[in-house]
PyMOL Python script that loads the backbone (N, CA, C, O; Angstrom):
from pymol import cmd

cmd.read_pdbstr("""\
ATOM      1  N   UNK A   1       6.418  -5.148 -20.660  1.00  0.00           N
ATOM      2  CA  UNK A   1       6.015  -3.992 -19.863  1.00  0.00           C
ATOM      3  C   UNK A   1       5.706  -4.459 -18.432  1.00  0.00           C
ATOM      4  O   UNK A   1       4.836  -5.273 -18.123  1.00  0.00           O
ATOM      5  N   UNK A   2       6.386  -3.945 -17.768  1.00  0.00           N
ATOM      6  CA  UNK A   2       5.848  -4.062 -16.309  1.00  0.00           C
ATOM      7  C   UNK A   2       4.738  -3.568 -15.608  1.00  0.00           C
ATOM      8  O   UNK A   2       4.387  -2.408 -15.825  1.00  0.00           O
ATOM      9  N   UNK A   3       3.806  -4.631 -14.373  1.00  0.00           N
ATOM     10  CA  UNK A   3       2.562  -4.366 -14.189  1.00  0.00           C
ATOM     11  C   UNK A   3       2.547  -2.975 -13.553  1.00  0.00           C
ATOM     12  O   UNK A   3       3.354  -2.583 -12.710  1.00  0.00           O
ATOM     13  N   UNK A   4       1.426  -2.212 -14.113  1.00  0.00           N
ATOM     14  CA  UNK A   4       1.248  -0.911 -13.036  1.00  0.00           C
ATOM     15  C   UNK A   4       1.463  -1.119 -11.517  1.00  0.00           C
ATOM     16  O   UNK A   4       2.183  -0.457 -10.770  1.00  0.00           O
ATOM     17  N   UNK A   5       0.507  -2.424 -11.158  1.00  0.00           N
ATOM     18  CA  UNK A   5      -0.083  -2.730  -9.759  1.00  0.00           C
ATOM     19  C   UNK A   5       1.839  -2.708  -9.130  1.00  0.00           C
ATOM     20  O   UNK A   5       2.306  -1.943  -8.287  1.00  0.00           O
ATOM     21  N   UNK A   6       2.308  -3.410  -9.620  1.00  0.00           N
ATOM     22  CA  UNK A   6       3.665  -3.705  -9.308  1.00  0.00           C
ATOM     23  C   UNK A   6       4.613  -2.255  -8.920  1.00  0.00           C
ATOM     24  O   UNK A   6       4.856  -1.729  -7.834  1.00  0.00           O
ATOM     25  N   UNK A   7       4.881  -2.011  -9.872  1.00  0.00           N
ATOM     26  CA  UNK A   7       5.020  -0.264 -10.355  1.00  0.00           C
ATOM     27  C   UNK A   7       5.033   0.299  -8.748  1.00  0.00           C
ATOM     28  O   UNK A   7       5.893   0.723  -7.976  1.00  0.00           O
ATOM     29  N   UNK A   8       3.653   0.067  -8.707  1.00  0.00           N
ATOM     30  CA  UNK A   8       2.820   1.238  -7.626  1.00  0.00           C
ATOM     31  C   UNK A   8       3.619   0.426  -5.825  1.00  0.00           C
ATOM     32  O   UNK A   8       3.966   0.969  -4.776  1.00  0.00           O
ATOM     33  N   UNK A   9       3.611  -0.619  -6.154  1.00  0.00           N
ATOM     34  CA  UNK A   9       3.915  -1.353  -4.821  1.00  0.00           C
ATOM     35  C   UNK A   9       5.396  -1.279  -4.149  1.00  0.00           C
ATOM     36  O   UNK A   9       5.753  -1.569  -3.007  1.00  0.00           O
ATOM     37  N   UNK A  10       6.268  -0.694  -5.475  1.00  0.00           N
ATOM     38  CA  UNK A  10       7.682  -0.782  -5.018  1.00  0.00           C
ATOM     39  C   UNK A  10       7.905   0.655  -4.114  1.00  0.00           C
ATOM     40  O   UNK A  10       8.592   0.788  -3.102  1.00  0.00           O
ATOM     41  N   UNK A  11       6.907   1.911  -4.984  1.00  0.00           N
ATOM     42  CA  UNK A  11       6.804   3.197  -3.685  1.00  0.00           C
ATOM     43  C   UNK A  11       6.771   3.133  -2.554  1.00  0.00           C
ATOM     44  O   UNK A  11       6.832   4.191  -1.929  1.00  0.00           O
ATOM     45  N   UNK A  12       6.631   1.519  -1.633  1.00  0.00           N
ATOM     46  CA  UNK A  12       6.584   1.607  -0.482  1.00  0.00           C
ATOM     47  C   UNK A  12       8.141   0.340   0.257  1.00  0.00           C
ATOM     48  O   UNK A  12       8.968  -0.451  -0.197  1.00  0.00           O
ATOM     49  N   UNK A  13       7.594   1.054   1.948  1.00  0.00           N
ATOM     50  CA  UNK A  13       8.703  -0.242   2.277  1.00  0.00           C
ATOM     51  C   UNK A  13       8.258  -0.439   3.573  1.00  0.00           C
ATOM     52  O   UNK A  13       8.027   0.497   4.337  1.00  0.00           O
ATOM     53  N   UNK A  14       8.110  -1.750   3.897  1.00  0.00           N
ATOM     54  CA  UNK A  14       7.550  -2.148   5.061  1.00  0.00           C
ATOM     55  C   UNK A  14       8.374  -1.558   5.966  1.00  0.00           C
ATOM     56  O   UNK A  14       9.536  -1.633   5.565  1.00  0.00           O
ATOM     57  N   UNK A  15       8.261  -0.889   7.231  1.00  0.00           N
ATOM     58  CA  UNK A  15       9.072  -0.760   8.480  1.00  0.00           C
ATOM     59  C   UNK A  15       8.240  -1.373   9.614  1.00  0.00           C
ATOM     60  O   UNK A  15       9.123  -1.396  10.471  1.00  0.00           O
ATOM     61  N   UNK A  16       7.231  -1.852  10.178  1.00  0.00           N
ATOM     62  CA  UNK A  16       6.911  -3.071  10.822  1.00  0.00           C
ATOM     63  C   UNK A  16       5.613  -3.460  10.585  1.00  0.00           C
ATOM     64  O   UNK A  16       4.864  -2.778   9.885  1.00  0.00           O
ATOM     65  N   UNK A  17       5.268  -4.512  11.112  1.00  0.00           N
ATOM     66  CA  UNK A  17       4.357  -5.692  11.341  1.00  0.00           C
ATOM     67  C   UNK A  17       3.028  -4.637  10.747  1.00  0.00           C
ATOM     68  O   UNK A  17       2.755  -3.815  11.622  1.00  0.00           O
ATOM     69  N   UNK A  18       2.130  -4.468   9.452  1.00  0.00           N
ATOM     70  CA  UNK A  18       1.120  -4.004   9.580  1.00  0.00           C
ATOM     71  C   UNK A  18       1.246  -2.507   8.949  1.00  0.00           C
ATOM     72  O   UNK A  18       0.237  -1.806   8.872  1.00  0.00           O
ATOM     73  N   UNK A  19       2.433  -2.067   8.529  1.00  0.00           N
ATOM     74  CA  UNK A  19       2.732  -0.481   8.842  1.00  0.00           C
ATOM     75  C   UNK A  19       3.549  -0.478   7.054  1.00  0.00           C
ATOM     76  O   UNK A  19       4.217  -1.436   6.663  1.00  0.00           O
ATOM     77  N   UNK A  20       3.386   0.337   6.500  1.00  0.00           N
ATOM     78  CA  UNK A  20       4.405   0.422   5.630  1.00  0.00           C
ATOM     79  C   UNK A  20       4.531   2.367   4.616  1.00  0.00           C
ATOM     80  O   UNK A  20       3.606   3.075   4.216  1.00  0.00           O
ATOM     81  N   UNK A  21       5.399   2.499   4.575  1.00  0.00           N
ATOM     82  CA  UNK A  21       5.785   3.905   4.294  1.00  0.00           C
ATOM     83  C   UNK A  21       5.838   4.040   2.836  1.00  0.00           C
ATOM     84  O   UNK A  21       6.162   3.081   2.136  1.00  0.00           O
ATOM     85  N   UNK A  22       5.470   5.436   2.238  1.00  0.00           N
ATOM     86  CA  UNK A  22       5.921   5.640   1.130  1.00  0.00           C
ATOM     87  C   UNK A  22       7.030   6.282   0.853  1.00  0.00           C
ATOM     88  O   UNK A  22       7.387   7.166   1.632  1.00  0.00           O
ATOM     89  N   UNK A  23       7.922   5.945  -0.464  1.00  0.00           N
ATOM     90  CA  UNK A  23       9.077   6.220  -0.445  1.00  0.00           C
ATOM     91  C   UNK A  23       9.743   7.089  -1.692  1.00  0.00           C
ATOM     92  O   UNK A  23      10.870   7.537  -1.902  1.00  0.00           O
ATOM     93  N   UNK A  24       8.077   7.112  -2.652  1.00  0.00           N
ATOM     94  CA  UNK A  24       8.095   7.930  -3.547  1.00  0.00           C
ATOM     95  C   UNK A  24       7.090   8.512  -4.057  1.00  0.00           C
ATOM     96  O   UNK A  24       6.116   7.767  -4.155  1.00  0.00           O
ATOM     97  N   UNK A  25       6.967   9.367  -4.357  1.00  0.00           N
ATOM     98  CA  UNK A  25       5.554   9.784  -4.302  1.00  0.00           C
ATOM     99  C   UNK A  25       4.351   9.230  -5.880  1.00  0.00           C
ATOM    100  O   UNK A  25       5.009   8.695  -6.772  1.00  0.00           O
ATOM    101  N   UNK A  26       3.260   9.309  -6.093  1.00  0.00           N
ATOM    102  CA  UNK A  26       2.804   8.031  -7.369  1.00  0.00           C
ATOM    103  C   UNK A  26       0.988   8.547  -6.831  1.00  0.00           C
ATOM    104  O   UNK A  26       0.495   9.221  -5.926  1.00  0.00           O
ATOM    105  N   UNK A  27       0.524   7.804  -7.936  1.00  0.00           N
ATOM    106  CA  UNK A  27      -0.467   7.491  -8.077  1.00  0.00           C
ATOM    107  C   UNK A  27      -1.271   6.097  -8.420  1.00  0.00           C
ATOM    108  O   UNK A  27      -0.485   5.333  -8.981  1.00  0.00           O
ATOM    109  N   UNK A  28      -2.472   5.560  -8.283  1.00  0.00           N
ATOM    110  CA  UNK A  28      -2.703   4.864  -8.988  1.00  0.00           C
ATOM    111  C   UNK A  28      -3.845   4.518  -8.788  1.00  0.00           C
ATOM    112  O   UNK A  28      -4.282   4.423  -7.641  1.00  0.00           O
ATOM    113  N   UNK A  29      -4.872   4.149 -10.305  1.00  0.00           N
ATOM    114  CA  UNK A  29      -6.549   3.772 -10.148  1.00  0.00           C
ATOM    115  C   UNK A  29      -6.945   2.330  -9.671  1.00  0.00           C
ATOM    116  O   UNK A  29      -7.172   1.434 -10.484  1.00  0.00           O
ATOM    117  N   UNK A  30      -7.010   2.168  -8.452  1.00  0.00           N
ATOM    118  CA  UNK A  30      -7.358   0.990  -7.860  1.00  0.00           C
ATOM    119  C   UNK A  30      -9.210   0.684  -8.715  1.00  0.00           C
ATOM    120  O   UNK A  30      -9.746   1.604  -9.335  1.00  0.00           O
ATOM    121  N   UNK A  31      -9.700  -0.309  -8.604  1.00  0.00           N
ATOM    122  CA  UNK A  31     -11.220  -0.299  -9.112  1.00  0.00           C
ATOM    123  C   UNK A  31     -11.952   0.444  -8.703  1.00  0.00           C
ATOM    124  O   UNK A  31     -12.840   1.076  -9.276  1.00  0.00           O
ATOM    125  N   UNK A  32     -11.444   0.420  -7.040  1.00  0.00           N
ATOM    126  CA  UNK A  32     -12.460   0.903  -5.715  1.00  0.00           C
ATOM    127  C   UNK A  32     -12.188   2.383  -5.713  1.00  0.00           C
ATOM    128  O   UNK A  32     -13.088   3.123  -5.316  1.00  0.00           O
ATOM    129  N   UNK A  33     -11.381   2.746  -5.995  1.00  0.00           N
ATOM    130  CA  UNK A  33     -10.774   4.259  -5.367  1.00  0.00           C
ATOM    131  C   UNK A  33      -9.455   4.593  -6.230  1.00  0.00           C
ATOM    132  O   UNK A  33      -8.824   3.779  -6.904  1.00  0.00           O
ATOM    133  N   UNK A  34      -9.157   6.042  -6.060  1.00  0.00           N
ATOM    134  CA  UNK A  34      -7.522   6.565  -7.174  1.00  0.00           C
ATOM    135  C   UNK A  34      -6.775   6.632  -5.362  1.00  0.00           C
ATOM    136  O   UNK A  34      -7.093   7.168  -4.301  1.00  0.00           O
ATOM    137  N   UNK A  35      -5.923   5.955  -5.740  1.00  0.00           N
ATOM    138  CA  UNK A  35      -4.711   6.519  -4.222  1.00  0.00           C
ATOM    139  C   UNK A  35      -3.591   7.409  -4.627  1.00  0.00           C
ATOM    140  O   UNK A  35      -2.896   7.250  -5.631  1.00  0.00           O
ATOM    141  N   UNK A  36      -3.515   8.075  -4.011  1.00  0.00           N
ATOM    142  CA  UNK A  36      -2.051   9.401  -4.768  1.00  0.00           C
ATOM    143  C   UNK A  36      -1.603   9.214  -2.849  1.00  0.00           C
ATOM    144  O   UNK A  36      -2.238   9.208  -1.794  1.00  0.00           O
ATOM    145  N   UNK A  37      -0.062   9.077  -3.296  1.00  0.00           N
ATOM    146  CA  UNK A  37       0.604   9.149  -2.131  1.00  0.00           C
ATOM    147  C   UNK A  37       1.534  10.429  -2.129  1.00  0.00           C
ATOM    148  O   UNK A  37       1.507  11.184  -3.102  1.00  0.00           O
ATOM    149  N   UNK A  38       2.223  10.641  -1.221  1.00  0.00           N
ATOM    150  CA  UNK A  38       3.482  11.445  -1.186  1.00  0.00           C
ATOM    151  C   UNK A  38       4.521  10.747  -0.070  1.00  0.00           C
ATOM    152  O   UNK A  38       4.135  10.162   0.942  1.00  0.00           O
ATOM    153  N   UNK A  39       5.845  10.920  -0.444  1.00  0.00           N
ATOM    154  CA  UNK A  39       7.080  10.365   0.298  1.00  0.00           C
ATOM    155  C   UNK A  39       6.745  10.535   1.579  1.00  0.00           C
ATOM    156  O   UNK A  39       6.043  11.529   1.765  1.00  0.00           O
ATOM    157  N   UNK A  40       7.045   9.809   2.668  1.00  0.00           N
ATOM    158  CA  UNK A  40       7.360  10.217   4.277  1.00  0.00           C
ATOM    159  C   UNK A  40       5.846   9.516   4.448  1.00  0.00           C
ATOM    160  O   UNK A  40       5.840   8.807   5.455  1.00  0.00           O
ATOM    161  N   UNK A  41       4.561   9.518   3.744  1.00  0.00           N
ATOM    162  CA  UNK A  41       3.456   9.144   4.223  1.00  0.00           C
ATOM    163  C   UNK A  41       3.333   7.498   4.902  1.00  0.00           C
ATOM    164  O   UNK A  41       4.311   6.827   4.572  1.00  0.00           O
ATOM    165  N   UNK A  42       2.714   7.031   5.439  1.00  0.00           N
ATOM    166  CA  UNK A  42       3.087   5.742   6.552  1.00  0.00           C
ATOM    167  C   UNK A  42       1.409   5.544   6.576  1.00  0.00           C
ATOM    168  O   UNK A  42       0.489   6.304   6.878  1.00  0.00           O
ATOM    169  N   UNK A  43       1.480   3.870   6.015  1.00  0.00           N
ATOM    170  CA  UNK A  43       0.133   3.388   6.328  1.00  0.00           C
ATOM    171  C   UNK A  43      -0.463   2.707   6.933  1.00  0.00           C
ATOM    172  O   UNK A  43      -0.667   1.913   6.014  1.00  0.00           O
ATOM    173  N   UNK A  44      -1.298   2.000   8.275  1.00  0.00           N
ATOM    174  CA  UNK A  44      -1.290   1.201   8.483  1.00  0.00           C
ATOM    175  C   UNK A  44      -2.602   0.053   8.579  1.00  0.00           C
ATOM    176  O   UNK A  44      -3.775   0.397   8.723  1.00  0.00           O
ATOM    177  N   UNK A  45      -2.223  -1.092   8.489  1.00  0.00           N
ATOM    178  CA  UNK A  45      -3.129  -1.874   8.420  1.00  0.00           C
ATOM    179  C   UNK A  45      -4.331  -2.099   9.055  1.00  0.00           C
ATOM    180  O   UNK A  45      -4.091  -2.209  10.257  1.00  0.00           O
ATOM    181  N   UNK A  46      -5.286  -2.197   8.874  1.00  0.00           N
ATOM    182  CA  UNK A  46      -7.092  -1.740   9.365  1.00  0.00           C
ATOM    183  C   UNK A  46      -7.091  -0.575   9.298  1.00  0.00           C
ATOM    184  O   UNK A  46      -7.565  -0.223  10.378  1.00  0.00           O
ATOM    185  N   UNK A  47      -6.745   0.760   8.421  1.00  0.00           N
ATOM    186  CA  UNK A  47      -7.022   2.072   8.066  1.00  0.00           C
ATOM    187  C   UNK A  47      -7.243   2.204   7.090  1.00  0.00           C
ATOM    188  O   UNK A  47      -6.383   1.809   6.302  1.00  0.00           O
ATOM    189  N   UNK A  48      -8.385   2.770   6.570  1.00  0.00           N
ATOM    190  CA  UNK A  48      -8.748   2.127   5.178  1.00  0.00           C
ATOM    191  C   UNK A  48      -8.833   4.343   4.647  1.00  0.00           C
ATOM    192  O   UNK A  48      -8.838   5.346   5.361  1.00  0.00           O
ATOM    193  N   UNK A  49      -8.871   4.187   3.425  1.00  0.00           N
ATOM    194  CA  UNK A  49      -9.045   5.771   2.597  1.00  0.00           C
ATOM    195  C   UNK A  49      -9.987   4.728   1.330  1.00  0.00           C
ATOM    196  O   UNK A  49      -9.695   3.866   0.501  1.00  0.00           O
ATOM    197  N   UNK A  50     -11.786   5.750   2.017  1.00  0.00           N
ATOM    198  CA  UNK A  50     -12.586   5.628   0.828  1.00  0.00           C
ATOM    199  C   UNK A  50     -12.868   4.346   0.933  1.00  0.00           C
ATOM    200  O   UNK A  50     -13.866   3.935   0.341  1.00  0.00           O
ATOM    201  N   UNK A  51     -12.105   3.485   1.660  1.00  0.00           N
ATOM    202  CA  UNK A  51     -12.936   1.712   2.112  1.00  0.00           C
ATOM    203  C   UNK A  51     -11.979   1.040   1.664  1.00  0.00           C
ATOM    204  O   UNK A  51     -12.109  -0.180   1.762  1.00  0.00           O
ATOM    205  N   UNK A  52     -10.756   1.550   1.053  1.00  0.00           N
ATOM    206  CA  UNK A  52      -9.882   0.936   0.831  1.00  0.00           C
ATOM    207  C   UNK A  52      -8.396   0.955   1.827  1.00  0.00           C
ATOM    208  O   UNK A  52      -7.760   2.002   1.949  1.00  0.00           O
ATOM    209  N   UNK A  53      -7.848  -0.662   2.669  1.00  0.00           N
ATOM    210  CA  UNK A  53      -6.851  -0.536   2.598  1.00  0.00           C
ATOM    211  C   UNK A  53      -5.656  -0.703   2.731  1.00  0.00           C
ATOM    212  O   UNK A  53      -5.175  -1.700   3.269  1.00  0.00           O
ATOM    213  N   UNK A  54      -4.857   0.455   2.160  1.00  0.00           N
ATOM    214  CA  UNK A  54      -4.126   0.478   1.409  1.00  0.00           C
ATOM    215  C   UNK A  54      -2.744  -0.732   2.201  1.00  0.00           C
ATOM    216  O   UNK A  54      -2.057  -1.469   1.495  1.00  0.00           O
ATOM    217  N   UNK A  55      -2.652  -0.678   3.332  1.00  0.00           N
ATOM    218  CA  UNK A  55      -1.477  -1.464   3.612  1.00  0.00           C
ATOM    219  C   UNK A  55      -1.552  -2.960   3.378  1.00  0.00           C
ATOM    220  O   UNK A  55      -0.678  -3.623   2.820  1.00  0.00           O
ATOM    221  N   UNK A  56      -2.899  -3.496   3.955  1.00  0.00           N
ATOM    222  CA  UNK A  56      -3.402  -4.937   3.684  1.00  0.00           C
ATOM    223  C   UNK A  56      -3.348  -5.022   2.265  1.00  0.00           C
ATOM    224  O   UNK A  56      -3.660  -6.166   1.936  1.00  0.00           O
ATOM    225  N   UNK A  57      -3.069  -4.257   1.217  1.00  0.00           N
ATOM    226  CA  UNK A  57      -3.020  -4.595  -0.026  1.00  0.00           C
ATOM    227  C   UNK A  57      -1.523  -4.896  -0.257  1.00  0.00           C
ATOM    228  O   UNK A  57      -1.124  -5.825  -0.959  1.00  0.00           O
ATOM    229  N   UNK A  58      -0.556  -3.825   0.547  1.00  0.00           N
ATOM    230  CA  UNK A  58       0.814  -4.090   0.282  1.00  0.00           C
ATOM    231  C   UNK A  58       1.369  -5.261   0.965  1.00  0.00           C
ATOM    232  O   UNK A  58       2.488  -5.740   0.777  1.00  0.00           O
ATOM    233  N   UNK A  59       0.439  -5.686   1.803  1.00  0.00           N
ATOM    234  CA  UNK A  59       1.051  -7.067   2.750  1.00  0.00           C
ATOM    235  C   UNK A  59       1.008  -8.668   1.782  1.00  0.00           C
ATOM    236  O   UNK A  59       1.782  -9.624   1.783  1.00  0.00           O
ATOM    237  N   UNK A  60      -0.570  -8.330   0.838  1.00  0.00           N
ATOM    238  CA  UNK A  60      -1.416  -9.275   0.113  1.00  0.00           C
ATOM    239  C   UNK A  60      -0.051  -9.089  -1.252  1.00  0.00           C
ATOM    240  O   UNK A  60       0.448 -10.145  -1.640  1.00  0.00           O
ATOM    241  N   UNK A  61       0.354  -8.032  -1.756  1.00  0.00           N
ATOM    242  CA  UNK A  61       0.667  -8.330  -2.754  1.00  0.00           C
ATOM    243  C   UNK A  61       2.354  -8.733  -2.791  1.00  0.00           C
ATOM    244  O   UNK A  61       2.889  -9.289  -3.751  1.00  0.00           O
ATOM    245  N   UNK A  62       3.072  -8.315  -1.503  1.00  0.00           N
ATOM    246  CA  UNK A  62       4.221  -8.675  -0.958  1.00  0.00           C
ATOM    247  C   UNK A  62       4.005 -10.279  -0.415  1.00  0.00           C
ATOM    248  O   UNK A  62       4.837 -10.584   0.439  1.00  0.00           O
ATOM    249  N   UNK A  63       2.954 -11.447  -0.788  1.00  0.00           N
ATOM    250  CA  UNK A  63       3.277 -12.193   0.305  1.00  0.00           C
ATOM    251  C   UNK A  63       3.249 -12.702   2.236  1.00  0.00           C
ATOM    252  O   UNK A  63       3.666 -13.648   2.904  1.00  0.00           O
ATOM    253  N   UNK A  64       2.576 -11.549   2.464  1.00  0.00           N
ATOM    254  CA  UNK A  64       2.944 -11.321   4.014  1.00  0.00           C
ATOM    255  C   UNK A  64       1.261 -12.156   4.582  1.00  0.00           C
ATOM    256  O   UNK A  64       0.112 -11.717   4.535  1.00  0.00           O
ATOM    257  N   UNK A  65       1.617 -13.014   4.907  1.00  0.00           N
ATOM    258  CA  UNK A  65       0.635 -13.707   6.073  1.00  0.00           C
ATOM    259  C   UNK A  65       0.051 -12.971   7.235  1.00  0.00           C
ATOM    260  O   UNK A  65       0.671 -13.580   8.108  1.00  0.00           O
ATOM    261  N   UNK A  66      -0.525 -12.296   7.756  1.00  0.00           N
ATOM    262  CA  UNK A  66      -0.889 -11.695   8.661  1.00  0.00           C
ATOM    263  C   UNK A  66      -2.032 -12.592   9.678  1.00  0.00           C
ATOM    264  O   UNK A  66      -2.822 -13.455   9.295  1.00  0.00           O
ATOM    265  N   UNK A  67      -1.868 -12.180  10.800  1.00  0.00           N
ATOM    266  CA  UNK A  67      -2.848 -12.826  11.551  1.00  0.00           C
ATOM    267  C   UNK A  67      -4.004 -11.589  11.876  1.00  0.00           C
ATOM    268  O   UNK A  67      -3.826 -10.471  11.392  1.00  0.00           O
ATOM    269  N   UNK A  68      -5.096 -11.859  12.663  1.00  0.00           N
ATOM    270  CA  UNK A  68      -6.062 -10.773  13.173  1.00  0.00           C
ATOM    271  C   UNK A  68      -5.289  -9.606  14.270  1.00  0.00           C
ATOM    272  O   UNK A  68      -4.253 -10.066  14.751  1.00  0.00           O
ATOM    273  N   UNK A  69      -5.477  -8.822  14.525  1.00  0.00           N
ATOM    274  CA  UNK A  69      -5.341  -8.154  15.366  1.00  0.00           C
ATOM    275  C   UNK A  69      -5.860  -7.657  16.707  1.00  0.00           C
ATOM    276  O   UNK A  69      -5.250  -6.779  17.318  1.00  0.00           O
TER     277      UNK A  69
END
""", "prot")
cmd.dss("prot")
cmd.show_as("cartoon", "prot")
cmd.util.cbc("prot")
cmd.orient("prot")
């Protein structure tokens, strides 16, 4: 079975540095917070929903090194 967390991460797709879009619409119960997206929505990094966020998670779980801003 494939991981939810995983699942939930492919709904998106980076389009630049910090920024990444959703591409299908989903849900999912983070510990901290439930995130429900919809298609076309665009997130970006240091914007947090509820203290969570959501892009620095897609950068962390993609691999992506980021520096400060």
């Amino acid at each position: 079975m494939k991981d939810p967390m995983e699942n939930f991460a492919k709904r998106f797709v980076r389009v630049e540095h910090g920024m990444w879009e959703c591409v299908s619409d989903g849900a999912f119960n983070f510990p901290q917070v439930r995130v429900e997206v919809t298609s076309g929505a665009t997130f970006t990094r240091g914007t947090t929903f509820n203290g969570f966020d959501l892009a620095k998670w897609l950068d962390e779980q993609n691999g992506i090194k980021t520096t400060s801003f």
